[in-house]
Residue, then its C-alpha position, 0 to 999 in steps of 0.5 A: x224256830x219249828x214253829x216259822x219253818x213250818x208255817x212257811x213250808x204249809x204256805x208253800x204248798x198250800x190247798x195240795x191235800x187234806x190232812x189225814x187227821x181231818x179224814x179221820x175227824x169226818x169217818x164215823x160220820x161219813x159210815x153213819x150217812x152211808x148206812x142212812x144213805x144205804x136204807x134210802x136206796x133199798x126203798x128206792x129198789x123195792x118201790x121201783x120193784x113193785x111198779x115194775x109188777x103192777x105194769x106186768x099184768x097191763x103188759x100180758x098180749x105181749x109175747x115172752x120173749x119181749x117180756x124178758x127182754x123187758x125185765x133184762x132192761x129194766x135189771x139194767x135201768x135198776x143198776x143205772x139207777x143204783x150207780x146214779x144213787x152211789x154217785x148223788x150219795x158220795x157227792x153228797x157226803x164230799x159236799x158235806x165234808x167239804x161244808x164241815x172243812x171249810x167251816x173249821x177254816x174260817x174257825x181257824x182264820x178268826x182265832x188267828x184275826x183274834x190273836x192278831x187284834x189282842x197281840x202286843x209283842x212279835x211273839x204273840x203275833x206270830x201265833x196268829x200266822x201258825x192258825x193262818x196258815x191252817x186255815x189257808x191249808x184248808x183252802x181259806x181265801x182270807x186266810x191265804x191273802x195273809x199268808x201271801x201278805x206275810x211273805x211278800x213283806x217279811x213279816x216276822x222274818x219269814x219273806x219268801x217272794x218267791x212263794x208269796x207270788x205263787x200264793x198270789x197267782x192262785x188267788x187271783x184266779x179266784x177273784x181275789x182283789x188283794x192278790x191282783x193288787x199285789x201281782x200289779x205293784x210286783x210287776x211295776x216294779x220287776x220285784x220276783x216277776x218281769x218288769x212290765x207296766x202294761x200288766x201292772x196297769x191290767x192288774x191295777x184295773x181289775x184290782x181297783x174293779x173288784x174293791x181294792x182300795x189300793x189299787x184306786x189309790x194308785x190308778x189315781x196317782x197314775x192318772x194325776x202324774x201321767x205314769x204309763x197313761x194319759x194325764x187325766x185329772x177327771x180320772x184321777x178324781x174319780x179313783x182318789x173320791x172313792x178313797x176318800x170316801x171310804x177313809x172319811x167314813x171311817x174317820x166319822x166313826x172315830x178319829x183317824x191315827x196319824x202315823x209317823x213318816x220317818x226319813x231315812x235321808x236325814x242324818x244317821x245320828x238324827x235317825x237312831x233317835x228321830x223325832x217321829x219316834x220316841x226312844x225307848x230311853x226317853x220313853x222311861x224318863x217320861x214314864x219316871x217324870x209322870x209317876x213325880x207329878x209332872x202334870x203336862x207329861x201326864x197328858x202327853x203320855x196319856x195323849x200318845x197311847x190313846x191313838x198309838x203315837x210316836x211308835x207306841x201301841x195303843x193301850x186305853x188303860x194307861x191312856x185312861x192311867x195317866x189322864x185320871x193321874x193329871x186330872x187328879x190334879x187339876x189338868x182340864x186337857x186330861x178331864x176333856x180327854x176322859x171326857x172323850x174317851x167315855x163319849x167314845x167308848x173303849x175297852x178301859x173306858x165304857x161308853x157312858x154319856x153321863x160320865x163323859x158330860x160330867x167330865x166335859x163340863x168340867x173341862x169346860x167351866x175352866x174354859x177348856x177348848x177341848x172341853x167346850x168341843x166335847x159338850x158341843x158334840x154331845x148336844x150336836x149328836x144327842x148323846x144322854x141329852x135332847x139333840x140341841x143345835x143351838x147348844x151345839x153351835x153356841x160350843x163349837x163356836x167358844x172352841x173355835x175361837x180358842x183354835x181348836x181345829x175339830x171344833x172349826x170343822x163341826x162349825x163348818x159342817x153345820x153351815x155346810x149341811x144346815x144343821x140348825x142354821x141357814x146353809x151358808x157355804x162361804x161360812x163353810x169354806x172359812x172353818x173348813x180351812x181354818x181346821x185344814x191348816x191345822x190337819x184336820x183330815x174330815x175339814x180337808x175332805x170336805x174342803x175336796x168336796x167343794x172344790x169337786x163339786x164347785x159350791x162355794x168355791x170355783x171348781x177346781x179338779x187339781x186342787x180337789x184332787x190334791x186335797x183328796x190326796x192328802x185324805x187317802x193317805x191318812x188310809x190304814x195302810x199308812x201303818x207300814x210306815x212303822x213297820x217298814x222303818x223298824x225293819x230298816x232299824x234291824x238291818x232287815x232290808x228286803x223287807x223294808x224296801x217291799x213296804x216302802x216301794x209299795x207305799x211309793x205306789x200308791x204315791x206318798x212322796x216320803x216312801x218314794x224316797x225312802x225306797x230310792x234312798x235304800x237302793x242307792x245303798x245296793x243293800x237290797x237282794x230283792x232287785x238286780x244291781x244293775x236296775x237299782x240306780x235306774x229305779x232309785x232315779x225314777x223314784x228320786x223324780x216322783x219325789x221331787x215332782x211332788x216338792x222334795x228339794x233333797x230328791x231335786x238335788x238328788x236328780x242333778x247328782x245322778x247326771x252329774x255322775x251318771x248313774x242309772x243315766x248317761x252322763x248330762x252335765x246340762x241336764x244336772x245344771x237344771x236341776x241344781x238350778x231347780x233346787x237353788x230358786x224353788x227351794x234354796x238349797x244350799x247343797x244345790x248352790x255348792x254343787x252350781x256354784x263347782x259347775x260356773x267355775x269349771x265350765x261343767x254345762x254351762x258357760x264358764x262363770x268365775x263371778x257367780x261361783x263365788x256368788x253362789x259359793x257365799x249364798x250356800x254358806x249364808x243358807x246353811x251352817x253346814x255348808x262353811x267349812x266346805x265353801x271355806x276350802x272351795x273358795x281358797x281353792x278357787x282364789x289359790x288357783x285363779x292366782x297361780x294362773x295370773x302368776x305362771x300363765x301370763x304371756x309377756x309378749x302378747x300380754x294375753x291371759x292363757x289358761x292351761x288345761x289342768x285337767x289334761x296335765x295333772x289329772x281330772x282330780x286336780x282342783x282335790x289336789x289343790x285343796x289339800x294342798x291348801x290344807x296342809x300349808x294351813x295346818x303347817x301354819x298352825x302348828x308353827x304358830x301355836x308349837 
């Protein structure tokens, strides 16, 4: 399309020049100033005139040869000052011009925003990058750091890294706080610059020192794991505070949007039609199920386009459709649910007090939890009532008791803060971590909070650390889960990688397996072969340090085979080992199990391979064919061996080296060897 191979060529060479067009816009009144400008000076000439002749008369005894010399300097003195009144004119009109320009790129760069919060579909979306790219033409920071972002992660298929650094560079050296961050997750990752930690950690800092929260974030994933400095928690708690801070403020305001974290390590088949995404297919069934009445489906519906679930957009009026469609019917979860939606006010829902109480007692007279909360809230904060603390309280608690978390939390804030009753930190903890196991981020916030400051609780850095952790990626940049994911869907690979990589920066452990997972493939463009193994291992060992069995497993592999690292059987056998006792792995006991037997490693044990053998079917379904055949093979060979190997004369068991006589592939062979006798045996006995 015209439209994206312009918007890419303006990014290019953005700032370069100013348009003709512009130029042409400021003329007239540019000519209009020149002359206002023009009358200015001349009135300066004559006033200077009229000084000098009032000077002259004081001047008579001297001779007439000075007074001449005197009138040519002062011609002079005259013309200096008419070139000084040229140049403060000019610089005058450039700076007005250049007020009037700006002015029109910020213009630009909020219709552009605009569009981009108004947009639903990828076409209307990119609208908004044609007005970004005007305004970043007219030297419009903001704008240019959306420009940069567009190119960097491929944003409606317009990646060019290439670019995106330059724009990057520019940016930087004005004090831009994004493009640093930017130029620091490139340079950790080698992705169109040199490979270089040292500079992505500079970048990183000043980044982090100029506001960027990203760049916080991930100087205190550094600092926690010990990557390229010194393991640090007091380090690492001060950098993930901030973030915190930041998200648990924006989540006071309103309720934070989960997002769904697709795994691409889980089956192709499981993939099309994951469970953290809803199919469009499904999607219709349960649209055609509502309209039929299906209460609970109603809600659901509702329930996900309020906050933009499962892949859908937010949308308040089918949200508000739907709930008014269920609580027609008697549902008291979609009464609460308008209730809420009132209290908080949106664009189908106006902020109304009285309407949202109304609907909240409603819920609440059926002993709605939600409901209970709802009218707890309204006494809590004041809303069209008295503020009530013992109203609020009596609320909360009738909602806790039925285990709604966000009520758990309000009663725990009440103990922690005081508010309306005796501060009781013990109280506290207790809601605050019954609300925690059910993810609510502002009870793990606070729960961090007592842990890194030590009340109620014995101080714990880690803990606190671990916990602020789990805030911070609740961030808004946790949205490029979705983005990135349906980028892999549509096969455009570069562009997924660059967003999962960065999200694996900032130290979510199911990024750092995804970005492994697709440079193992060696699809990707944006990398050079040879270093995609080596960083799909370093990611595979982030992810598994942080507790993701497949990544364990994965490690073993990677010595097993020797890719992207010398070849360690030792090494695989500790990590399969890893993988068997911390998280039963059933792969990792198949693959120990094939060691013990060959020897690979470890000592040559042909009891414990049978052993593990028979754990990894009883731990996996999945793993009964597979074992089935390892153990015939296993039983056929060690069979043979007692039969054709023995040695009448010493009466000595000798093991041939199989491997040196029929080949490293010997035991796959044998296997299907055994297959065929068994598939002859089928055949004779069922033909």
């Amino acid at each position: 399309m015209k439209p994206l191979s312009l918007l890419i060529e303006i990014m290019i060479i953005l700032g370069a020049t100013v348009k003709n067009v512009e130029a042409e816009k400021h003329n007239e009144k540019q000519n209009e100033r020149n002359v206002t400008t023009q009358e200015s000076v001349n009135e300066m000439k004559q006033s200077l005139s009229h000084t000098l002749e009032r000077r002259k008369p004081n001047k008579a005894i001297n001779k007439r040869e000075n007074l001449l010399e005197r009138k040519s300097l002062q011609t002079l003195r005259i013309k200096g000052i008419q070139k000084d009144l040229s140049k403060a004119k000019k610089n005058n009109l450039n700076k007005q011009a250049q007020r009037n320009f700006t002015d029109e790129g910020e213009q630009l760069y909020q219709m552009g925003i605009k569009i981009l919060k108004q947009s639903k579909s990828k076409k209307q979306k990119a609208r908004a990058y044609i007005f970004f790219a005007k305004a970043a033409d007219m030297g419009n920071l903001n704008a240019m750091e959306k420009m940069a972002d567009a190119l960097l992660f491929g944003n409606f298929g317009m990646q060019n890294i290439t670019a995106a650094i330059q724009l990057y560079e520019s940016l930087a050296n004005e004090g831009s706080y994004k493009a640093q961050n930017a130029l620091g997750f490139l340079s950790s990752y080698g992705i169109g610059m040199e490979y270089d930690q040292a500079k992505a950690l500079i970048y990183y800092t000043f980044g982090s020192a100029g506001g960027s929260m990203m760049s916080q974030m991930i100087l205190g994933y550094r600092y926690l794991s010990g990557i390229n400095v010194l393991q640090n928690c007091e380090v690492a708690l001060n950098h993930y505070k901030k973030v915190a801070d930041y998200i648990a403020d924006k989540l006071e305001k309103s309720e934070g949007i989960p997002v769904e974290k697709v795994r691409l390590t889980e089956r192709p088949e499981n993939l099309s039609s994951n469970s953290e995404i809803l199919d469009w297919d499904i999607y219709q069934y349960y649209k055609f199920l509502a309209e039929r009445g299906d209460i609970q489906i109603q809600v659901s519906l509702g329930q996900l386009h309020l906050i933009g679930r499962k892949g859908l957009d937010q949308d308040y009026y089918k949200a508000l459709y739907y709930f008014l469609k269920a609580a027609k019917a008697g549902s008291a979860n979609a009464m609460a649910f308008i209730g809420k939606m009132y209290l908080e006010g949106n664009v189908a829902a106006p902020q109304n007090n009285i309407t949202a109480f109304k609907y909240f007692s409603m819920a609440a007279s059926k002993g709605n939890a939600i409901g209970l909360h709802g009218l707890g809230l309204v006494y809590f904060y004041g809303k069209g009532v008295p503020v009530n603390y013992a109203e609020a309280l009596k609320y909360f608690q009738k909602a806790a008791e039925k285990g709604w978390p966000n009520a758990q939390f309000h009663l725990g804030y009440m103990y922690y803060s005081g508010s309306g009753v005796w501060k009781d930190y013990k109280l506290a903890f207790k809601y605050f971590y019954l609300a925690s196991q059910s993810g609510q981020p502002l009870a793990i916030y606070y729960l961090a909070e007592m842990y890194a400051t030590g009340k109620g609780v014995l101080r714990s850095c880690r803990t606190a650390v671990e916990l602020y952790k789990g805030v911070c990626e609740l961030g808004h940049w946790a949205e490029k889960f979705l983005t990135a994911y349906f980028a892999y869907k549509d096969g455009d690979i570069d562009s997924s990688l660059v967003q999962y990589a960065l999200l694996a920066e900032m130290g979510y452990e199911v990024a750092q397996s995804n970005s492994a997972f697709i440079l193992e493939s060696r699809k990707a463009n944006i990398l050079k072969k040879e270093k995609m193994y080596p960083m799909a291992l370093l990611l595979w060992n982030r992810a598994a340090i942080q507790g993701n069995a497949y990544a364990r497993v994965k490690i073993g592999d990677y010595h097993y085979y020797g890719y992207g690292t010398k070849k360690d059987y030792q090494t695989a056998a500790t990590h399969y080992s890893v993988a068997v006792d911390k998280y039963h792995s059933a792969q990792a006991m198949f693959n120990l199990a094939y060691m013990y037997e060959h020897g690979l490693g470890i000592a040559k044990d042909i009891h414990l391979a049978r052993r593990l053998y028979d754990m990894a079917a009883q731990t996996s379904p999945d793993a009964h064919i597979p074992v089935f055949f390892a153990l015939m093979k296993l039983e056929t060979v060690h069979l043979l061996q007692d039969i054709l190997f023995f040695n009448q004369f010493t009466k000595q068991w000798k093991w041939i080296k199989l491997d040196n006589t029929v080949g490293p592939y010997w035991d796959i062979f044998v296997i299907g060897l055994i297959v065929a006798v068994l598939i002859f045996l089928f055949r004779h006995r069922y033909g």
